[in-house]
Structures are given as C-alpha cells and as structure tokens.
N, C-alpha and C positions, 0 to 999 in steps of 0.2 A: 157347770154341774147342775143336772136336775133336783131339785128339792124333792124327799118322798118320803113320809110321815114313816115308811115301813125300813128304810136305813136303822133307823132306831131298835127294831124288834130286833130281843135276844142281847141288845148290849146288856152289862151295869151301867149300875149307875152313874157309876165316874163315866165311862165309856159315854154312856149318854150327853153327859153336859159338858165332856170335854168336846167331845162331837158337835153340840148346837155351840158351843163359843166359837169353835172352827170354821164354822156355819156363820157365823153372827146373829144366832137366833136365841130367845128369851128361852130359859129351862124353867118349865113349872111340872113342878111335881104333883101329883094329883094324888096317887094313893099308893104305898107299899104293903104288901098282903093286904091285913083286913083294914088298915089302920087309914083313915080319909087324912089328907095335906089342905087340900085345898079344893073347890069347885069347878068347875068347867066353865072358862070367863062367859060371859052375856058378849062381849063383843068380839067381832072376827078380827086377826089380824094375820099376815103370812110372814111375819119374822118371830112368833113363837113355838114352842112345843112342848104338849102336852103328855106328858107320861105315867104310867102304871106299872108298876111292879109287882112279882108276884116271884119266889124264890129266888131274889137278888136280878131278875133280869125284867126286863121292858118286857111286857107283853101287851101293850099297847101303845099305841100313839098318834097324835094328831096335830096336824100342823093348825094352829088358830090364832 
C-alpha cells in the first residue's frame, strides 16, 4: 500500500486516526476550525501525520 497524505482528506476525525493506527502512523492533530492543537513539528519523519479540520473533516494533511 502506497502512503498519500491525501487518503486522509475528507475523513473525521475518528476516521482519520483509526486510519493512521491501521497505517501504523503517529496522529497529530494540528488544528480543528479556528482552534490551534499543536505546531507543525521542526523535524521530518514518514510514519506521522499531520491533520486539519475544518467542519468535522480533514482538510488537510501531511505525512511528517
């Protein structure tokens, strides 16, 4: 299975991190609507991802 940051767009949330554990990937939550979680880490990695929400679904992501 290819890895692609864009699998994510449009899940929830659940959807989302049930999905990276499936995956065996870190879920970090970055931001839901306006509200910031967390920052966009300084260092790369390719078993995390990074997500945004914006009316319950991913609208962004980034494998890091």
């Amino acid at each position: 299975m290819t890895l692609s940051a864009n699998d994510f767009i449009g899940l929830s949330k659940t959807g989302g991190h049930n999905k990276s554990e499936k995956m065996n990937l870190i879920f970090r939550l970055i931001r839901v609507d306006n509200e910031m979680f967390h920052d966009y880490p300084s260092d790369i990695r390719d078993d995390r991802v990074c997500v945004e929400i914006e009316n319950g679904k991913i609208v962004k992501a980034s494998i890091q």
